[in-house]
mmCIF entry with sequence, helices, sheets and N, C-alpha, C, O atoms, coordinates in Angstrom:
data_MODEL
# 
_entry.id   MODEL 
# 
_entity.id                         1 
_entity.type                       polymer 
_entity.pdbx_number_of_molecules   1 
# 
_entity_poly.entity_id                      1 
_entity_poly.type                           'polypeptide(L)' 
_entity_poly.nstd_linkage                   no 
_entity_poly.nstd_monomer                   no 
_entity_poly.pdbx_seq_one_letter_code       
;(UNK)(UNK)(UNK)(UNK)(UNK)(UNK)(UNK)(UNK)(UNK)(UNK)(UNK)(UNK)(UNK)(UNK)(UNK)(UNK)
(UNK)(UNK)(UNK)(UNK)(UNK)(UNK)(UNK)(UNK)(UNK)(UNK)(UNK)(UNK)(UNK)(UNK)(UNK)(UNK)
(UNK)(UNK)(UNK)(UNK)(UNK)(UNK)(UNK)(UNK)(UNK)(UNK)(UNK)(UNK)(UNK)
;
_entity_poly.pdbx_seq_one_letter_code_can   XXXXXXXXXXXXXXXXXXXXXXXXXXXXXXXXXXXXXXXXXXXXX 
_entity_poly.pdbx_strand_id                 A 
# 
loop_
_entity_poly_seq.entity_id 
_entity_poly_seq.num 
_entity_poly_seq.mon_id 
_entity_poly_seq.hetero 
1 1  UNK n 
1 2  UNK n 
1 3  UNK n 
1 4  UNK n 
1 5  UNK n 
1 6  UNK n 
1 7  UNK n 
1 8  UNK n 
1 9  UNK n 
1 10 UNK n 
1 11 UNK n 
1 12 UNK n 
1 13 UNK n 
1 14 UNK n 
1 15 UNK n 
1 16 UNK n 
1 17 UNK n 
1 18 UNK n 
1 19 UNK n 
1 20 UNK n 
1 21 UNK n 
1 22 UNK n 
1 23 UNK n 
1 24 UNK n 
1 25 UNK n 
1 26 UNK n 
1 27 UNK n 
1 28 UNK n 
1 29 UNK n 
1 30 UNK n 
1 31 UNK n 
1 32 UNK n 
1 33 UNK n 
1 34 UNK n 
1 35 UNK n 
1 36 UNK n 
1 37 UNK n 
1 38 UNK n 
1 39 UNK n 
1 40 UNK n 
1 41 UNK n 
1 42 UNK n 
1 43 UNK n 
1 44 UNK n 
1 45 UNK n 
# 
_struct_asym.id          A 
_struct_asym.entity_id   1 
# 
loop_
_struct_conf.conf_type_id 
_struct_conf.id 
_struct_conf.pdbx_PDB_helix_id 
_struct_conf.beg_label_comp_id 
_struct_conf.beg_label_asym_id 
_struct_conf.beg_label_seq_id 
_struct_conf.pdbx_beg_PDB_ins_code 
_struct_conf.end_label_comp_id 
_struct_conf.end_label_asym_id 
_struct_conf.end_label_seq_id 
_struct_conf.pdbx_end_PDB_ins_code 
_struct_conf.beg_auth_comp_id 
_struct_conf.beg_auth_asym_id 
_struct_conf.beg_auth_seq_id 
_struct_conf.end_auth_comp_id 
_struct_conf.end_auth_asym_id 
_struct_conf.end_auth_seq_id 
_struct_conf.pdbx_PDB_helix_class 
_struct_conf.details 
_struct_conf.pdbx_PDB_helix_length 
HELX_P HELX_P1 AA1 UNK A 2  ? UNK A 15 ? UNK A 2  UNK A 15 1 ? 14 
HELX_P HELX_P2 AA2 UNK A 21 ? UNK A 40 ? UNK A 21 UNK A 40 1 ? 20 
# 
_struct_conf_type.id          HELX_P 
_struct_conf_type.criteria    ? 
_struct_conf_type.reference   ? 
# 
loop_
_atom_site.group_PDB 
_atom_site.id 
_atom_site.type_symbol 
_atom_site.label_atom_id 
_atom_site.label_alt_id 
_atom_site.label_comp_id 
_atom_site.label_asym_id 
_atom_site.label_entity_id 
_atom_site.label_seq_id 
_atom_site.pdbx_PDB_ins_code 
_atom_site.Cartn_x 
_atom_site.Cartn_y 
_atom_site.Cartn_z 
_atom_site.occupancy 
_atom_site.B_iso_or_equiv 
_atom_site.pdbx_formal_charge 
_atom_site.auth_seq_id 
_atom_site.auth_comp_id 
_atom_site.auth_asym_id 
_atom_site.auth_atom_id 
_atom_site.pdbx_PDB_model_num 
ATOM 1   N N  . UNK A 1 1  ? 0.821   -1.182 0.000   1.00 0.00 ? 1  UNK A N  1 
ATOM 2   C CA . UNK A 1 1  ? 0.000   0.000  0.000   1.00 0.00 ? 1  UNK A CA 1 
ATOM 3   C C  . UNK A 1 1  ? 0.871   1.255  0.000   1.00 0.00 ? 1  UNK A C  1 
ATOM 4   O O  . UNK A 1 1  ? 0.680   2.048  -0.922  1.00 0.00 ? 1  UNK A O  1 
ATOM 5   N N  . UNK A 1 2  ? 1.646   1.490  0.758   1.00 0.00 ? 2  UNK A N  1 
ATOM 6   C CA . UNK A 1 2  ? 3.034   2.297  0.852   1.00 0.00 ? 2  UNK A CA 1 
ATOM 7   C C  . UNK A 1 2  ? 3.387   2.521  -0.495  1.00 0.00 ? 2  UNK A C  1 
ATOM 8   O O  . UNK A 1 2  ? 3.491   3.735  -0.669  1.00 0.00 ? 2  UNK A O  1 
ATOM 9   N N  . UNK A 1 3  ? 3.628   1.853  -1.571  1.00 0.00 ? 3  UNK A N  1 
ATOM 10  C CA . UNK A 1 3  ? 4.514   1.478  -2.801  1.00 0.00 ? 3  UNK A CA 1 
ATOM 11  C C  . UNK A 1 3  ? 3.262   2.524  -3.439  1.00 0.00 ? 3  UNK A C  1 
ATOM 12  O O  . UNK A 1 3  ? 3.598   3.586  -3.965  1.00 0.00 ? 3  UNK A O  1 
ATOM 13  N N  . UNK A 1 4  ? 2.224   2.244  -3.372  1.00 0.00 ? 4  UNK A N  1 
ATOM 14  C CA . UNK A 1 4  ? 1.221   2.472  -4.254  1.00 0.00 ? 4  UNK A CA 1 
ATOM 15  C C  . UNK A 1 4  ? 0.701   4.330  -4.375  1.00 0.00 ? 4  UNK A C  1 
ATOM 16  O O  . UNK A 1 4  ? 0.231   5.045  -5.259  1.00 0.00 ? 4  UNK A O  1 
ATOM 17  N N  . UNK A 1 5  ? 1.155   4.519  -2.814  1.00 0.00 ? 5  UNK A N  1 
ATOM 18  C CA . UNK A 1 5  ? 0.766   6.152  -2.693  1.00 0.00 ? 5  UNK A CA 1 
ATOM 19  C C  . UNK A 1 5  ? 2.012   6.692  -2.895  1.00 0.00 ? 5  UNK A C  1 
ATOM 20  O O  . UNK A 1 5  ? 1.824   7.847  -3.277  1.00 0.00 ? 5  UNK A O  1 
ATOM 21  N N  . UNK A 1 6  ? 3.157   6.461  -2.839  1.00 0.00 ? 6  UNK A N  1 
ATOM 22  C CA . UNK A 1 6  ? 4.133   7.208  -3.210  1.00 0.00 ? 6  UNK A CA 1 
ATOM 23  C C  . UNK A 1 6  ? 4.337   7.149  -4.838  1.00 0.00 ? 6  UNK A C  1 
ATOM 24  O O  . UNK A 1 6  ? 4.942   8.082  -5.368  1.00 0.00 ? 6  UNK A O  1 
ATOM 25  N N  . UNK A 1 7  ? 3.770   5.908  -5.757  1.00 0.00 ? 7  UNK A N  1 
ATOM 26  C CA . UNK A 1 7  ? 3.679   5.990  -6.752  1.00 0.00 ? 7  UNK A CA 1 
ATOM 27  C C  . UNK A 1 7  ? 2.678   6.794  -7.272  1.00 0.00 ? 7  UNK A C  1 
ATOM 28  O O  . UNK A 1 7  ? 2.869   7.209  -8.415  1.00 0.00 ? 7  UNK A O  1 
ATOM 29  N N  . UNK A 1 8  ? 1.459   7.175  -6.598  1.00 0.00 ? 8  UNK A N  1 
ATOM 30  C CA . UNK A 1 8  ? 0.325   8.202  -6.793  1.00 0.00 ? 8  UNK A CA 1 
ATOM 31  C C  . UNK A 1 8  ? 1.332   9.863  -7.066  1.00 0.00 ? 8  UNK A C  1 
ATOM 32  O O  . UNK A 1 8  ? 1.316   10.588 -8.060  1.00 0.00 ? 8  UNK A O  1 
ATOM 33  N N  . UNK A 1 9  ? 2.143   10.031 -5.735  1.00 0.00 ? 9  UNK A N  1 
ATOM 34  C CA . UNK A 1 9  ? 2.751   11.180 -5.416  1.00 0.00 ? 9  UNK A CA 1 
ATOM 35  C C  . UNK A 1 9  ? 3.532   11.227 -7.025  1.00 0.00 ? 9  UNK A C  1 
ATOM 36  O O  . UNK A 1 9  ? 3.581   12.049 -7.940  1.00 0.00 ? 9  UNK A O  1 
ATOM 37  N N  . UNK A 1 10 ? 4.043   9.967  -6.791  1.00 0.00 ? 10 UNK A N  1 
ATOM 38  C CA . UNK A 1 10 ? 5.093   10.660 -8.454  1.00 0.00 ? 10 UNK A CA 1 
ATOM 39  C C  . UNK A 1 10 ? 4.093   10.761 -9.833  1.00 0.00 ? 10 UNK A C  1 
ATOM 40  O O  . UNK A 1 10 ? 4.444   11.335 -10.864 1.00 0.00 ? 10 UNK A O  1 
ATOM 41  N N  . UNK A 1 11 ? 2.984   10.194 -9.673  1.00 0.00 ? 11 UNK A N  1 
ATOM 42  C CA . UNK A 1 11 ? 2.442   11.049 -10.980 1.00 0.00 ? 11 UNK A CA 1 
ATOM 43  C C  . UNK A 1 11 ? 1.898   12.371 -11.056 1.00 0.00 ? 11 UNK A C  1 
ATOM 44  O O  . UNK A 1 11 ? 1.736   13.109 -12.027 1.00 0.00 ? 11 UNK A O  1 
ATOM 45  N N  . UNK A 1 12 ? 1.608   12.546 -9.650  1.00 0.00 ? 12 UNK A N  1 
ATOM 46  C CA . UNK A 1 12 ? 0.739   14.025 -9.512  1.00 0.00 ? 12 UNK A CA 1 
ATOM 47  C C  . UNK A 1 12 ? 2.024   15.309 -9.642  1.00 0.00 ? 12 UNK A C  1 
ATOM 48  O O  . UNK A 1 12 ? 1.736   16.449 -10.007 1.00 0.00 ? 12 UNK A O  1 
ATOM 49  N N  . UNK A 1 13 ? 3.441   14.890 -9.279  1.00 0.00 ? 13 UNK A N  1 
ATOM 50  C CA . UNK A 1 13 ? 4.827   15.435 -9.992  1.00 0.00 ? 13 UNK A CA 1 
ATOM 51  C C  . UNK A 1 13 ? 4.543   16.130 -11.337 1.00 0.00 ? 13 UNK A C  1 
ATOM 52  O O  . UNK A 1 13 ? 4.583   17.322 -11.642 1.00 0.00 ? 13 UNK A O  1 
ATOM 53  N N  . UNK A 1 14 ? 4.120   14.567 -12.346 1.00 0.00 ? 14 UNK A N  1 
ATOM 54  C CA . UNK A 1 14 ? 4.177   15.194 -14.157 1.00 0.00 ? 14 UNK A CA 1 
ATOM 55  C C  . UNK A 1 14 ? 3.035   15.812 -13.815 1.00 0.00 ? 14 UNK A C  1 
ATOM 56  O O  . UNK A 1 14 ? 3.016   16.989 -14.175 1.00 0.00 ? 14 UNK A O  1 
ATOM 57  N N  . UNK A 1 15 ? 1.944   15.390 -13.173 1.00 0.00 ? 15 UNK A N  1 
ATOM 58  C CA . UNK A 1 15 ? 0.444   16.926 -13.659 1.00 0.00 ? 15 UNK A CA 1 
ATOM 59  C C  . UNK A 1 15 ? 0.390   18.012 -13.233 1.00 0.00 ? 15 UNK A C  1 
ATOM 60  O O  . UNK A 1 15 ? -0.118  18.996 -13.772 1.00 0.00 ? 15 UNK A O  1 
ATOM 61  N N  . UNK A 1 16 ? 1.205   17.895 -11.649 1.00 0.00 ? 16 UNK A N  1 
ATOM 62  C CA . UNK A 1 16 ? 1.327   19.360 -10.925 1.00 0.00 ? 16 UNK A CA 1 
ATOM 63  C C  . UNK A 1 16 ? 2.367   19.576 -11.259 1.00 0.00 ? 16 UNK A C  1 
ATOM 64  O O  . UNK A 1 16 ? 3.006   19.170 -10.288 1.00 0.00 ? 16 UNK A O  1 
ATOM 65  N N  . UNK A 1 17 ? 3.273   20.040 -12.154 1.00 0.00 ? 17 UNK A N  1 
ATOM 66  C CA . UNK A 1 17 ? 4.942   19.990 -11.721 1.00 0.00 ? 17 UNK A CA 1 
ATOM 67  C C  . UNK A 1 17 ? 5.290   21.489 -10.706 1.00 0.00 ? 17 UNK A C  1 
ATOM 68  O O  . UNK A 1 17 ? 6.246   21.404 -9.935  1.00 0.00 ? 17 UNK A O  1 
ATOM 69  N N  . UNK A 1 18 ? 4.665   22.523 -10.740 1.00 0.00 ? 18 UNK A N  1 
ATOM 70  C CA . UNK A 1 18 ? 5.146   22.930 -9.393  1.00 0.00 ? 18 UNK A CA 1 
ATOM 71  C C  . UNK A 1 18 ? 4.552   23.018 -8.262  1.00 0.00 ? 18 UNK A C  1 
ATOM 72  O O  . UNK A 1 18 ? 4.431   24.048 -7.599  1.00 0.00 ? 18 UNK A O  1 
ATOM 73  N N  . UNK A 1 19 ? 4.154   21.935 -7.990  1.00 0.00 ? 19 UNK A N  1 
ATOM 74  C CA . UNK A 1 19 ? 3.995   21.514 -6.374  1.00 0.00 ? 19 UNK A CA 1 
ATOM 75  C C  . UNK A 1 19 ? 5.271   21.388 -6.244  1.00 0.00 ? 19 UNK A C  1 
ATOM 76  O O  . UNK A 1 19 ? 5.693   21.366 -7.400  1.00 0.00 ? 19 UNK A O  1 
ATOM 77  N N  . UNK A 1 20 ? 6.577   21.244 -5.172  1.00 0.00 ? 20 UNK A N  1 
ATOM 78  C CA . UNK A 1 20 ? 7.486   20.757 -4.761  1.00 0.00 ? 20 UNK A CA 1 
ATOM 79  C C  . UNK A 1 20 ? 7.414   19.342 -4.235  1.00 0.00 ? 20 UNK A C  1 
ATOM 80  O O  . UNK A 1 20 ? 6.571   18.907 -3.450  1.00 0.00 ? 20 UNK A O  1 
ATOM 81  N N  . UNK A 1 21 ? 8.853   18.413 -5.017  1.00 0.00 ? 21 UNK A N  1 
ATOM 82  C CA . UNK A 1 21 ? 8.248   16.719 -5.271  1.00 0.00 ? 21 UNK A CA 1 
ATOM 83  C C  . UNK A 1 21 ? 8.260   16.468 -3.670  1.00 0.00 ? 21 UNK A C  1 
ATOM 84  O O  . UNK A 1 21 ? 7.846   15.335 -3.424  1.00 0.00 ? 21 UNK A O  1 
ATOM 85  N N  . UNK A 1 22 ? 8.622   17.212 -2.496  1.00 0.00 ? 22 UNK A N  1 
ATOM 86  C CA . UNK A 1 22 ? 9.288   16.578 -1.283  1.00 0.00 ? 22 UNK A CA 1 
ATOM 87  C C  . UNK A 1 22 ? 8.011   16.942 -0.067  1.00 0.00 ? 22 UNK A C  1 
ATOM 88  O O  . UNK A 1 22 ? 7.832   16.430 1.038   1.00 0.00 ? 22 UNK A O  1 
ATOM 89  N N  . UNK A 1 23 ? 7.047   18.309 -0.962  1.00 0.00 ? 23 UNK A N  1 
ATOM 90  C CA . UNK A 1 23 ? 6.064   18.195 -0.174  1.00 0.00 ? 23 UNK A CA 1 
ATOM 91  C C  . UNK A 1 23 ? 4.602   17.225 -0.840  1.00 0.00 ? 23 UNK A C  1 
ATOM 92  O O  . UNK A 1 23 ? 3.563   16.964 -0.234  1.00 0.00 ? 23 UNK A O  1 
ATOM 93  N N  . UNK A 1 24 ? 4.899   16.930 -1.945  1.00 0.00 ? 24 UNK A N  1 
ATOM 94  C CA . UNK A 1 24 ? 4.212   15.562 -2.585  1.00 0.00 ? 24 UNK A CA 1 
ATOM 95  C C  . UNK A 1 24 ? 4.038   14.304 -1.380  1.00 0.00 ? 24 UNK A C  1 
ATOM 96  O O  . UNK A 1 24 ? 3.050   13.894 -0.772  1.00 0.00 ? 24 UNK A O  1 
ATOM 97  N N  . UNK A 1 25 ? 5.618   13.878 -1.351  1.00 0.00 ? 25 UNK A N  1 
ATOM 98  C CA . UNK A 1 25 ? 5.854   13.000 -0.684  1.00 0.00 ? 25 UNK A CA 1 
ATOM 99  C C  . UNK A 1 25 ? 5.587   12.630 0.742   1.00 0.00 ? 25 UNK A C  1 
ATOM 100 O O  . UNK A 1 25 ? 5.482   11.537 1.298   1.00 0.00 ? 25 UNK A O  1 
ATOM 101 N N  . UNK A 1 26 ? 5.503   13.973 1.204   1.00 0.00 ? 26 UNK A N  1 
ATOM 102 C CA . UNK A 1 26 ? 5.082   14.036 2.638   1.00 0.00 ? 26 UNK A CA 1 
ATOM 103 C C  . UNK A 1 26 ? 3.768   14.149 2.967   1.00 0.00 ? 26 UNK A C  1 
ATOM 104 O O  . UNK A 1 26 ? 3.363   13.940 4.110   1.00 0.00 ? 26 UNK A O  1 
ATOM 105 N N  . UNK A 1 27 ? 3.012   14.488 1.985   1.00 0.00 ? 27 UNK A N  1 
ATOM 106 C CA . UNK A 1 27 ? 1.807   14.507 1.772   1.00 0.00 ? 27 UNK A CA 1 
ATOM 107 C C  . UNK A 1 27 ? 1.280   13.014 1.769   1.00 0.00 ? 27 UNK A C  1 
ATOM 108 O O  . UNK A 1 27 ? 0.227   12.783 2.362   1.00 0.00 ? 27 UNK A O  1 
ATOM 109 N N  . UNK A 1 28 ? 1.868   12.123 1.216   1.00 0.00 ? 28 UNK A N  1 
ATOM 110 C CA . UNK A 1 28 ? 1.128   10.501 0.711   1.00 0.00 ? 28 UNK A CA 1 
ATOM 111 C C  . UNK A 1 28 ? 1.919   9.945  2.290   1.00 0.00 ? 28 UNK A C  1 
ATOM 112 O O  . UNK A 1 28 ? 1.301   9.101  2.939   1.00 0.00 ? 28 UNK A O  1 
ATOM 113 N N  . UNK A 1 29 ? 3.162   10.417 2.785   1.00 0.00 ? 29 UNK A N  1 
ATOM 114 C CA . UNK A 1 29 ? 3.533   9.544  3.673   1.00 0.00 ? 29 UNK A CA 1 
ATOM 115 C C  . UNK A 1 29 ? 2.649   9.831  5.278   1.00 0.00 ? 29 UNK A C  1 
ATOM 116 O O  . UNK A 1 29 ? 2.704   9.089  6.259   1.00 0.00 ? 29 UNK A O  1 
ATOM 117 N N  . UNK A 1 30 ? 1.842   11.159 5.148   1.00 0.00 ? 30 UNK A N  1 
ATOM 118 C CA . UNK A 1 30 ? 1.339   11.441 6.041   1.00 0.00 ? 30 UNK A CA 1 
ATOM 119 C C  . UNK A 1 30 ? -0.115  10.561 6.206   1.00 0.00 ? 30 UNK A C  1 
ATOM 120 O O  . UNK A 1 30 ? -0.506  10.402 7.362   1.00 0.00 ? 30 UNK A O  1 
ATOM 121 N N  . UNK A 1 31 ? -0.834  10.053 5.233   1.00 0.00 ? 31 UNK A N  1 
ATOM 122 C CA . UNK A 1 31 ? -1.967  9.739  4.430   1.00 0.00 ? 31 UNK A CA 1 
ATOM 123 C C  . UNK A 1 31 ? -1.502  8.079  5.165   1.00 0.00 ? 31 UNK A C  1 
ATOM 124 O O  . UNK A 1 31 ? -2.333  7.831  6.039   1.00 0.00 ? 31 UNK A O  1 
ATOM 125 N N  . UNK A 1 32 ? -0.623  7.122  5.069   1.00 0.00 ? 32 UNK A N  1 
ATOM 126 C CA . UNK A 1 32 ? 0.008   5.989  5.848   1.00 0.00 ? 32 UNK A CA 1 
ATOM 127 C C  . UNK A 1 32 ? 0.090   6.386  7.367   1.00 0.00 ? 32 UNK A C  1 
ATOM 128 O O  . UNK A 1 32 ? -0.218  5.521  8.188   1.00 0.00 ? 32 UNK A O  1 
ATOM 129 N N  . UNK A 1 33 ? 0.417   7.424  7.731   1.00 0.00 ? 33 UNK A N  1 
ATOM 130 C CA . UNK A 1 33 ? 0.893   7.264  9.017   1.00 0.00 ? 33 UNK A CA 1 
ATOM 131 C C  . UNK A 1 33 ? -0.855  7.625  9.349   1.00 0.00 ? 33 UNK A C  1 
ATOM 132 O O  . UNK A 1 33 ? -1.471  6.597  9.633   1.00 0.00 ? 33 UNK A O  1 
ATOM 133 N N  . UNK A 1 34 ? -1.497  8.581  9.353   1.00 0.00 ? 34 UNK A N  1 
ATOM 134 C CA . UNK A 1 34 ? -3.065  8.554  9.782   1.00 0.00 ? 34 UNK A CA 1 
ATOM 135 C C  . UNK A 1 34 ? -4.034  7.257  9.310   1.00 0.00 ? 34 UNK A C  1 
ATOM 136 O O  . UNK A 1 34 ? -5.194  7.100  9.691   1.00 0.00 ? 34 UNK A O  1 
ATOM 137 N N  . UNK A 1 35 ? -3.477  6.580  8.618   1.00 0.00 ? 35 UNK A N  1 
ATOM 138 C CA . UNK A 1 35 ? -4.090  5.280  8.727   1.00 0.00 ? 35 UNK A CA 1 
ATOM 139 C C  . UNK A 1 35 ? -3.634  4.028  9.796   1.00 0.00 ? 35 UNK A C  1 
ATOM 140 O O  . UNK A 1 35 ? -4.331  3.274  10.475  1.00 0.00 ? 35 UNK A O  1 
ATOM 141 N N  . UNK A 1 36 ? -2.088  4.147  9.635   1.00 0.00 ? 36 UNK A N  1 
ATOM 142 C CA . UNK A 1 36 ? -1.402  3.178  11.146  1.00 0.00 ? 36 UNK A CA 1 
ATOM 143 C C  . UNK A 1 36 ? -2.413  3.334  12.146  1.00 0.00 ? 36 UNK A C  1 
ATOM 144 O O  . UNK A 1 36 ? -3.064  2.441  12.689  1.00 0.00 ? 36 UNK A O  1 
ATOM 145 N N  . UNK A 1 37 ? -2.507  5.429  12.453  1.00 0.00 ? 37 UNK A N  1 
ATOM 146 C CA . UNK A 1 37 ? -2.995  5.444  14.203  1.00 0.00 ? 37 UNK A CA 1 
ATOM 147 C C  . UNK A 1 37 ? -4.319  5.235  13.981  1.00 0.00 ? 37 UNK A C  1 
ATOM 148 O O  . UNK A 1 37 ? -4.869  4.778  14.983  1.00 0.00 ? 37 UNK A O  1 
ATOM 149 N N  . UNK A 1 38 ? -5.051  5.396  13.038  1.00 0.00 ? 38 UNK A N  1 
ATOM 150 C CA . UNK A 1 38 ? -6.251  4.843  13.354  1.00 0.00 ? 38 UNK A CA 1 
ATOM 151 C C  . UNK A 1 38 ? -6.587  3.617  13.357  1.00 0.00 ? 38 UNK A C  1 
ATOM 152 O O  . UNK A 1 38 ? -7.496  3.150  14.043  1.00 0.00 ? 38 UNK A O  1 
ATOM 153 N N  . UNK A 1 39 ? -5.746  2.888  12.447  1.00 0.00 ? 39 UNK A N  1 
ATOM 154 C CA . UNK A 1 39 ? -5.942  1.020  12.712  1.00 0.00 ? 39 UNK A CA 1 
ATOM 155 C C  . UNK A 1 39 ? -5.559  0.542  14.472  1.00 0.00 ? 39 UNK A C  1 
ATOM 156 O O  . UNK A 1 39 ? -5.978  -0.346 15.214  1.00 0.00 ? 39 UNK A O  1 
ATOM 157 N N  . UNK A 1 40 ? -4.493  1.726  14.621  1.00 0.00 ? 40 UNK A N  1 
ATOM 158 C CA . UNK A 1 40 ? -4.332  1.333  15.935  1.00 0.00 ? 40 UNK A CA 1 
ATOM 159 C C  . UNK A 1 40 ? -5.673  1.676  17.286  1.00 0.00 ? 40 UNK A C  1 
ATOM 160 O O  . UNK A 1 40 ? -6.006  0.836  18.122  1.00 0.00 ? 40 UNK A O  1 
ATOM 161 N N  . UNK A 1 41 ? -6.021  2.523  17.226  1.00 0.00 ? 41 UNK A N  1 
ATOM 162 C CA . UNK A 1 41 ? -6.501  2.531  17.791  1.00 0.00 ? 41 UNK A CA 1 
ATOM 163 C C  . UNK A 1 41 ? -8.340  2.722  17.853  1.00 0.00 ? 41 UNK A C  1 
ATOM 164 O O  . UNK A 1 41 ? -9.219  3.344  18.450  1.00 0.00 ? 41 UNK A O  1 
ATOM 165 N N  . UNK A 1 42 ? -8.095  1.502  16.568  1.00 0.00 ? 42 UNK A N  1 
ATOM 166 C CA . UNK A 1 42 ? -9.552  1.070  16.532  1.00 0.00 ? 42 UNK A CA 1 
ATOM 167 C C  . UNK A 1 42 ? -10.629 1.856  15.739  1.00 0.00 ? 42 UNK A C  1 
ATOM 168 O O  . UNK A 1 42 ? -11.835 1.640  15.857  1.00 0.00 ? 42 UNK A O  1 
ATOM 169 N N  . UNK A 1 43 ? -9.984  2.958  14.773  1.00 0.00 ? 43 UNK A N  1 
ATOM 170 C CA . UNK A 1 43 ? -10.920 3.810  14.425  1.00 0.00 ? 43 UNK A CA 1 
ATOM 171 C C  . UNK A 1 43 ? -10.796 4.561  12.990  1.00 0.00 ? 43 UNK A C  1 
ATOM 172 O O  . UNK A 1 43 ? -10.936 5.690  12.521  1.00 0.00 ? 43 UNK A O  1 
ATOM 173 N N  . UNK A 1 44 ? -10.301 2.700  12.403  1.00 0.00 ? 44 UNK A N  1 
ATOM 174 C CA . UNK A 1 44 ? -10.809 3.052  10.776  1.00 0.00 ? 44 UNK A CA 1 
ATOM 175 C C  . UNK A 1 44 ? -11.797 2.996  10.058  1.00 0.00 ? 44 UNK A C  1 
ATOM 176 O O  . UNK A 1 44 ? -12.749 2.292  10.395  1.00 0.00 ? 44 UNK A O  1 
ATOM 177 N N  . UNK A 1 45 ? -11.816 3.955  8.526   1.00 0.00 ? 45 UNK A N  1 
ATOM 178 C CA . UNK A 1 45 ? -12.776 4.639  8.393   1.00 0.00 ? 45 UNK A CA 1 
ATOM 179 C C  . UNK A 1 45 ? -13.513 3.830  7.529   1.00 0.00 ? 45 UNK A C  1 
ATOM 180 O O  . UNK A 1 45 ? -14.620 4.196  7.134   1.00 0.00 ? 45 UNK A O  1 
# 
């Protein structure tokens, strides 16, 4: 799943190209980590 949103991030690169690629990335890796804490603690969506 990881593989799949950072591969999202690099296409939205060629359509947005000036977004900056590093706030792309932090963007999809943030999108994983709010799914961890909510699996963790019982309150996915």
């Amino acid at each position: 799943m990881v593989t799949g949103h950072y591969g999202l991030g690099s296409i939205l690169k060629r359509v947005e190209p000036e977004i900056p690629f590093g706030r792309l990335m932090i963007g999809v890796a943030l999108s994983d980590i709010l799914l961890g804490w909510a699996l963790l603690f019982h309150r996915e969506p």
